[in-house]
N, C-alpha and C positions, 0 to 999 in steps of 0.2 A: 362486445369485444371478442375477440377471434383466441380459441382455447390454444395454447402452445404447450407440449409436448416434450422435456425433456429429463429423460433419467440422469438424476443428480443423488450426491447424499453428500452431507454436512461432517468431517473429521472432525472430532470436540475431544474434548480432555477434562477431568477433575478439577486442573490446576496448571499452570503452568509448568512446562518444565517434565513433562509425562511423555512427550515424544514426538506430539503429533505432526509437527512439521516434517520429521524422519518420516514419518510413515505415510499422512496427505503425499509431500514428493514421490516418495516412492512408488504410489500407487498412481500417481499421475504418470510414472516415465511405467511402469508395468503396462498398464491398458495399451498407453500408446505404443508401446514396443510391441502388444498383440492385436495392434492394427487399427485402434479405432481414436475417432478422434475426440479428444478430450479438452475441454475447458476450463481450464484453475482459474479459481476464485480464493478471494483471502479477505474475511470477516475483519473489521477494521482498518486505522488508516495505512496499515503500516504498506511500508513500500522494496522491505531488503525479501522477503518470504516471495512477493511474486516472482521478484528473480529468477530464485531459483524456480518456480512452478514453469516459469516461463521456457527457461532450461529443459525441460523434462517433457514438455510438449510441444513444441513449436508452436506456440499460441500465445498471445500477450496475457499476462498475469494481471486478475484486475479485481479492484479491492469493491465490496459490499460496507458502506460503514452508515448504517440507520440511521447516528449523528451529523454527520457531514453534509449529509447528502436528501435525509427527511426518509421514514418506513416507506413513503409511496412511490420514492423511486428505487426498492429495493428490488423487487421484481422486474420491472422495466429495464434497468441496469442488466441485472443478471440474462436477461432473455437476449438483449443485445452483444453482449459476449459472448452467450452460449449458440447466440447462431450458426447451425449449420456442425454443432456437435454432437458426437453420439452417447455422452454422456460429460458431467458434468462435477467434479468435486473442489469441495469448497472446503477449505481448511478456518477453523473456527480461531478464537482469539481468547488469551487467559482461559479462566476456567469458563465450562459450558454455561454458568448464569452469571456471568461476572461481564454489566454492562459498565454504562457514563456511571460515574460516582453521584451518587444523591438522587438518580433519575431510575431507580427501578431497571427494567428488562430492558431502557432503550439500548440500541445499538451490542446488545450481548451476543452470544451465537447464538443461545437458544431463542430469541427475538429474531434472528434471520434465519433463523431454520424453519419457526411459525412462517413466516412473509415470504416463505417460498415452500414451504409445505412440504419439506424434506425431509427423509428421515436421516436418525441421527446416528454414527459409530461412535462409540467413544473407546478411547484410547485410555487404558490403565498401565499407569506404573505399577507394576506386580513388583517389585525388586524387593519389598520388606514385609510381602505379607502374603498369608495361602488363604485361608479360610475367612477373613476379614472382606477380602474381595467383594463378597457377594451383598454383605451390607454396604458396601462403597457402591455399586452396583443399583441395588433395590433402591437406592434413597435416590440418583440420580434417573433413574426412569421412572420414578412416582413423584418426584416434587411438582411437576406441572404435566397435567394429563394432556397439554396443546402438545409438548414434544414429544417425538415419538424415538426414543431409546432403542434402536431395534438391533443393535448386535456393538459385541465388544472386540476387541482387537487388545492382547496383553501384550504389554511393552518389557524389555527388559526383566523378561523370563531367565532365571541361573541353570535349570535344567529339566529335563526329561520327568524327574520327579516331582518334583517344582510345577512343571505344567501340569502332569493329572491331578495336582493334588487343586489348582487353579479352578484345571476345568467340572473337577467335581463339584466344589462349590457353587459354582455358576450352575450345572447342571438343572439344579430347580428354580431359576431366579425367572423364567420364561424369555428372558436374554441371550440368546444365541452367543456363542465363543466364536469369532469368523475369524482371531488369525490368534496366533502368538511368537511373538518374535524374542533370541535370542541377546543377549547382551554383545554390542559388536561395538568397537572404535572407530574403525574403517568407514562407519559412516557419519561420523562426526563434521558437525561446521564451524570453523574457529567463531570465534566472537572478540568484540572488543567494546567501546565506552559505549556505542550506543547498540549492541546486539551483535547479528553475525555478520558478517564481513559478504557485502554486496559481491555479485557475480562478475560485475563488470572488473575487480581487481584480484579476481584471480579463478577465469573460466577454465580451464585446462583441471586444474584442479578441482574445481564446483562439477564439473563435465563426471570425474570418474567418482565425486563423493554420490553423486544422483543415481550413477551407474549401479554402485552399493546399495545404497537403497533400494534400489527395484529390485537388487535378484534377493536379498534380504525378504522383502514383501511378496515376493515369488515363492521359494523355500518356504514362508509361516503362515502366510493368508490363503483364505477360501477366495479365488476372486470371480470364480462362479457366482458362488453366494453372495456375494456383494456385489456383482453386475447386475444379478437378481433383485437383489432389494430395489438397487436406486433405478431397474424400470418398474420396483411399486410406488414410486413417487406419481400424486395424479397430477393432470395437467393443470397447468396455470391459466388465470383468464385473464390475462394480463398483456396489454399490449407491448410489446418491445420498444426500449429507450431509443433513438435518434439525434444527433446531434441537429439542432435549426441550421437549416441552410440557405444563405445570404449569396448574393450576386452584385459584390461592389464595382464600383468602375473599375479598381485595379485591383488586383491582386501582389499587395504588398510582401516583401518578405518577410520571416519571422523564424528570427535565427533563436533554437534554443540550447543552452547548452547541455552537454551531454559528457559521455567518458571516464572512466575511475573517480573525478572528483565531485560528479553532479550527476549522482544515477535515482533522485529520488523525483518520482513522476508517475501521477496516475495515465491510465492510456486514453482515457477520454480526450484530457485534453489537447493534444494535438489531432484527435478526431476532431474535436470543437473549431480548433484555428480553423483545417481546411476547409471544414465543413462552412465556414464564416467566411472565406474565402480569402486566406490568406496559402504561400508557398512556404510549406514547415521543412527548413533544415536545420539537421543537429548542427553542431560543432563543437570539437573539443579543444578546451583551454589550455590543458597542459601539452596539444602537441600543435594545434594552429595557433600562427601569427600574425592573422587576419581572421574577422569576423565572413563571413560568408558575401558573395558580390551582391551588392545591391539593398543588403539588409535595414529595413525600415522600422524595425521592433525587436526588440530583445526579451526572451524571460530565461532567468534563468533560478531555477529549481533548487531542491535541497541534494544533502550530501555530504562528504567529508572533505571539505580543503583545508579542517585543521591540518590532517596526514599528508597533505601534498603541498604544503604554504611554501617551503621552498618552490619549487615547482612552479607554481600559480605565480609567484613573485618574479621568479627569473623570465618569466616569459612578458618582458616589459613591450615590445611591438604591440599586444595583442590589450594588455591592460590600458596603452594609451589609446588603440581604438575604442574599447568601451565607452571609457569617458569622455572623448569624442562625443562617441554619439549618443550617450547622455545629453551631452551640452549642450546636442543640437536641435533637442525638442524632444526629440524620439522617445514609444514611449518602452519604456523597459522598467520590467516587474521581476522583483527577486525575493525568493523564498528561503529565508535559513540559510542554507550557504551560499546564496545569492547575495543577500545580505551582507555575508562576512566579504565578500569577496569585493563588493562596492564600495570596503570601508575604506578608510585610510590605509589600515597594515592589520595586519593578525598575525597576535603572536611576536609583534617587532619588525614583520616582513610587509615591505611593502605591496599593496594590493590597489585597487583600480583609483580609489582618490576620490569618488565617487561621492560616497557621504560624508559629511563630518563628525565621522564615529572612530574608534581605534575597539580594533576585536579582540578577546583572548578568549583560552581555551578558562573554565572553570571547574573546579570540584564536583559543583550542584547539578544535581540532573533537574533541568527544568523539563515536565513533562503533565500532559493534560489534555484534555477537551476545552475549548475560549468559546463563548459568543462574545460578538464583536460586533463594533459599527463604524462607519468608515465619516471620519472625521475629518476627509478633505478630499478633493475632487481628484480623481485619478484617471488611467487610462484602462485599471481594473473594476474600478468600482464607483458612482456617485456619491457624492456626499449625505448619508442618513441610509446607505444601503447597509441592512442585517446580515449577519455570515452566523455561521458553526467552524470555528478549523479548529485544529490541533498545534500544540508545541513540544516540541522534543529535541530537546541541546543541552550540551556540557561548555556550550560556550557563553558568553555575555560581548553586549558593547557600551561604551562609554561614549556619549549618555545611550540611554534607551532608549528615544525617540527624539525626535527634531522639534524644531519649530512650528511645524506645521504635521501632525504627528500624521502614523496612515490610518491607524486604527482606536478606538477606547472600550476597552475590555469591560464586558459588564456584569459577567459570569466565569470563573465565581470568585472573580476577584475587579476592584476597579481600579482601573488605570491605563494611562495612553501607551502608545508603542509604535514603534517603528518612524520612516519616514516618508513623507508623499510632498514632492516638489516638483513643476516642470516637467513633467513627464514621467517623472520617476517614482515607483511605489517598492519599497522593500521594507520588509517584514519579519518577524519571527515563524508568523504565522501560516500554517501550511491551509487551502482551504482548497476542497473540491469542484471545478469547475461546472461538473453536471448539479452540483446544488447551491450555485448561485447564476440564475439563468442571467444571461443575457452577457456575461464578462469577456467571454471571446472574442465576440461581435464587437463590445467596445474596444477590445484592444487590437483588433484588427482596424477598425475604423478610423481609430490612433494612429495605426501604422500608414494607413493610406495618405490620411493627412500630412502625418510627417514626408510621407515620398512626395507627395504634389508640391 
């Protein structure tokens, strides 16, 4: 295997809720601001955090998730995003050993910081403590001798005082102090039922909250010393990820949606379509009233159309296309708010018609890692094919699966879900296309079909 070469280091935190996303962004739009090109990565499935990463670099934001996707494409992954950058930071998920529930280290940070051999910052919430630090400190760089804890970054420093008395402590921990930043609002992310508020509905403002963040992480960090560290990262021996690349007779269209109400999307997969040889156009639902010309397949992704149900419902041209071409073979795959959006109505508001489900918003956060097996033949997946996805919604539908379900859950709970009929697979279930090989291809091949 051919050694690849890129200075990277892993942002990890205590705990939740310590900063790290303020300070990962930040030092993503910092380097870039001082010229060099930089690659965000985001440990897990989540999909609202590369936004903004992606904001701060001009580079697509692209998630690392050792569950989703299996540890051995965790490097492959990474080297094919990091192509052609001169370093590479990857913001961790929960606390730094907080992997899958009941499964140990998988998919943790400190489990993808090993699988990439990075070293790690961790980010402290300082705000209620001086001398404690350092036992918070020492116990996270000795729990496992694979991770290498090689400097801190304190968040949420009250003062001047506050910080020497921080950084004395630290002093003998053999942990370096590489930045400390003040307590500031200015760089705050709103949030709402399922976290913070995607980039796509409200860039202008995400634009100047990133802006903050950098000179924040300018003003408090060493970024010498941490441009330093992450060229001590040694090379990987790991060949770089690739999407398979197919040569059909046609190249079908493959309209997916996109826009304020459907921004959740790994970036693989629309490398995968082309790569399969499909033509990948967006299209947004809340402002087009037509699907794209010639469109032979549809996916459409996760997101919030609770918040835009109006919206989605008034734009009735565009909903009767869908179900159109639902009805006319074609194959179209819907994730989470794809789902809601193909139901009857959400919320009371009419929506595509699509399935025979009625959506609402719920109380319950349903949220988790699913293995899964596909219980009836689709245009994503054959019937007895195994997945890993994830679920995350405050919504439900009545029923929960159809007649012919898409999936049966068998970890770590059992039970069917969703629907697969006719071309059509929608799900709760969010699953990574680079670690279930072969689904693009099928759904491009779908598409073909359908256009011939």
């Amino acid at each position: 295997m051919v050694s690849t070469h890129v200075p990277r280091l892993v942002i990890a935190a205590p705990a939740s809720g310590s900063g790290k996303t303020t300070v990962a962004t930040g030092l993503m739009r910092a380097f870039t601001d001082a010229g060099l090109a930089v690659s965000p990565h985001k440990v897990g499935p989540d999909y609202i955090d590369p936004g903004y990463h992606a904001l701060a670099t001009g580079r697509p934001g692209r998630n690392l998730d050792a569950y989703l996707c299996g540890p051995e494409r965790i490097a492959p992954l990474f080297l094919h995003g990091a192509a052609g950058a001169e370093l590479a930071l990857i913001e961790g998920v929960m606390g730094l050993f907080d992997g899958a529930s009941g499964m140990g280290e998988l998919a943790s940070t400190a489990h993808v910081a090993k699988l990439l051999r990075a070293p790690v910052v961790l980010v402290v919430d300082a705000s209620s403590q001086s001398r404690s630090v350092a036992a918070l400190v020492h116990g996270f760089a000795s729990w496992d001798p694979e991770v290498r804890v090689a400097g801190v970054i304190l968040n949420k420093v009250g003062s001047d005082r506050h910080e020497a008395l921080l950084r004395e402590a630290l002093g003998g921990s053999g942990v370096p102090v590489l930045g400390a930043l003040r307590r500031a609002a200015d760089v705050d992310t709103p949030s709402r039922h399922l976290g913070l508020v995607p980039v796509a509905e409200r860039r202008a403002e995400a634009l100047d909250a990133v802006a903050a963040q950098a000179e924040r992480v300018r003003e408090g960090c060493d970024l010498e010393a941490l441009l330093a560290l992450a060229r001590s990262a040694p090379p990987l021996p790991d060949t770089p990820w690739s999407p398979p690349v197919s040569s059909p007779a046609s190249h079908p269209v493959i309209a997916v949606a996109g826009g304020p109400a459907f921004t959740f999307s790994y970036a693989e997969h629309t490398e995968l379509l082309a790569a399969a040889g499909a033509d990948v156009v967006t299209f947004d639902p809340l402002r087009d009233e037509k699907l794209p010309p010639g469109t032979a397949g549809l996916v459409i992704g996760g997101g919030f159309p609770e918040v835009y149900a109006p919206e989605l419902s008034a734009n009735e041209p565009l909903r009767a296309e869908v179900a159109a071409l639902a009805a006319s073979g074609a194959p179209v795959i819907a994730e989470c708010a794809g789902l809601l959006y193909l139901s009857r109505s959400l919320d009371d508001r009419p929506m595509c018609g699509v399935l025979p489900a009625e959506a609402r918003m719920s109380p319950r956060l349903t949220l988790g890692y699913r293995e899964a097996v596909a219980l009836t033949d689709s245009p994503l997946a054959a019937v007895g094919t195994r997945v890993r996805g994830h679920e995350f919604h405050r919504t439900v539908t009545e029923p929960g699966a159809g007649p012919t379900p898409a999936w049966g859950f068998t970890h770590p709970e059992r039970r069917v879900e969703g629907f697969a009929s006719d071309g059509v697979h929608a799900s709760y279930l969010h699953v990574h296309w680079a670690g279930v090989p072969g689904a693009a291809e099928r759904l491009v091949a779908a598409a073909a079909t359908a256009r011939a």
